[in-house]
C-alpha positions as CSV (number, residue, x, y, z in Angstrom):
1,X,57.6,99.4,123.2
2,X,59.6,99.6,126.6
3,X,56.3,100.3,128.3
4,X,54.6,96.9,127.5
5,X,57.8,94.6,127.2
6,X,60.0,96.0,130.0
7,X,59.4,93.0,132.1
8,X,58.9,89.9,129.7
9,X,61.5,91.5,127.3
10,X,64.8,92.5,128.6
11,X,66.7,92.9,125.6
12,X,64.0,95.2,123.7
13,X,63.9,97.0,127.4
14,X,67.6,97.6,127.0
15,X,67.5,98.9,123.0
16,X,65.2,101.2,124.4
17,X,67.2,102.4,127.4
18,X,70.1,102.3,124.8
19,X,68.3,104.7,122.4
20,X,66.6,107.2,124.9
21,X,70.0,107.2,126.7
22,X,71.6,108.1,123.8
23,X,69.4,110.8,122.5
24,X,69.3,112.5,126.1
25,X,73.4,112.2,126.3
26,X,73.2,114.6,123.3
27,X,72.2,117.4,125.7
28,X,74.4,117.1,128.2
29,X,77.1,118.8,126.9
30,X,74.7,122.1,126.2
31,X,73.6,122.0,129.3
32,X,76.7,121.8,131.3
33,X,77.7,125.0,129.3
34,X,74.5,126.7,130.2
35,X,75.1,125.9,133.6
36,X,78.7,127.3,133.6
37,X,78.0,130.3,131.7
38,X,75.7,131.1,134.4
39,X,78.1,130.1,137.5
40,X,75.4,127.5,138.5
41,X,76.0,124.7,141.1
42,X,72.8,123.3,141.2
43,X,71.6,120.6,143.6
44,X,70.5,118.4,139.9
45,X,72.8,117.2,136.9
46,X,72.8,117.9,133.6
47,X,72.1,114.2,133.0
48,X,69.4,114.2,135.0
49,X,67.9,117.4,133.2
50,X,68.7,116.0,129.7
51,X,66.7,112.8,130.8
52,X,63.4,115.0,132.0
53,X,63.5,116.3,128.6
54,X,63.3,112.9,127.2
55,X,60.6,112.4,129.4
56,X,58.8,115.2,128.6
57,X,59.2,114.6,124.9
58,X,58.6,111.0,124.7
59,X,55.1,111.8,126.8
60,X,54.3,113.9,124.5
61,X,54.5,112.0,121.4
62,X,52.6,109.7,123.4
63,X,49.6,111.9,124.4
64,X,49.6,113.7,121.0
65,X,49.1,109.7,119.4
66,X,46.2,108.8,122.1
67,X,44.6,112.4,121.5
68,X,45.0,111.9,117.8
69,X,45.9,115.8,118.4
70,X,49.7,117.0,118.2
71,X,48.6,119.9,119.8
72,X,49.2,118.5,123.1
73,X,52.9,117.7,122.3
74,X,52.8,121.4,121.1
75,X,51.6,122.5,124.3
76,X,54.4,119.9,126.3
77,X,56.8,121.5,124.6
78,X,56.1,124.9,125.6
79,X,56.1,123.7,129.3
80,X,59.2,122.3,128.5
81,X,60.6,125.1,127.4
82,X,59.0,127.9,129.5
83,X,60.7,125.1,132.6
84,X,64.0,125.5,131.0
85,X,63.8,129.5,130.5
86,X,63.2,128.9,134.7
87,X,65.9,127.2,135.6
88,X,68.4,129.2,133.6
89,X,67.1,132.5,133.8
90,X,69.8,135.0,135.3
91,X,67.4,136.7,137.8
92,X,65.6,134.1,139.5
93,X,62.9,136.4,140.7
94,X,62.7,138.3,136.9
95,X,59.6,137.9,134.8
96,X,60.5,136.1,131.2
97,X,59.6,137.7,128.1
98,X,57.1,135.7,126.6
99,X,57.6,134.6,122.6
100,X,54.9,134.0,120.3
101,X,54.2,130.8,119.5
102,X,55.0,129.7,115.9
103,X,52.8,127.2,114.7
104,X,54.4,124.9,112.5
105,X,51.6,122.1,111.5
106,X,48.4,122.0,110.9
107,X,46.6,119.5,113.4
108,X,45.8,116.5,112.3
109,X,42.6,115.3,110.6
110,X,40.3,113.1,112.1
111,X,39.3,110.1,109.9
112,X,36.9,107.6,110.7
């Protein structure tokens, strides 16, 4: 909604920033206790992290709706989270262990 009435629309532009806001503020305090856990002091916030997420996330519902595919938000989400093993990973320079992927639904059918 926010993408198409953000302009013309204030007060649906500010649900939405209320909402995503919101949702993202949830993280924030995981974060933070990643970060101290790993005696970061990073040149980013965990606000500003919690609010890529939301980015990523949101995009991805988006492009699994126009691809009619959830796959893609599957596939997001790995980046997501493959980014995230990144930045808090306690050798910067050590290889991650990769995880197998669960799949949890079937893709979608296409109907015409």
């Amino acid at each position: 909604m926010v993408q198409e009435a953000y302009d013309t629309h204030p007060a649906i532009r500010d649900a939405c920033n209320r909402s995503i806001s919101e949702h993202a503020a949830t993280l924030v305090p995981d974060i933070e206790e990643a970060m101290r856990r790993r005696g970061m002091l990073p040149d980013w916030t965990a606000e500003g992290l919690a609010l890529y997420a939301q980015a990523t996330l949101q995009g991805a519902f988006i492009l699994a709706k126009a691809k009619h595919n959830r796959e893609v938000a599957v596939a997001s989400i790995d980046h997501l989270r493959r980014y995230l093993e990144l930045l808090f990973s306690k050798q910067p320079d050590a290889p991650l262990q990769r995880t197998k992927r669960v799949r949890r639904h079937k893709p979608l059918r296409r109907t015409r």
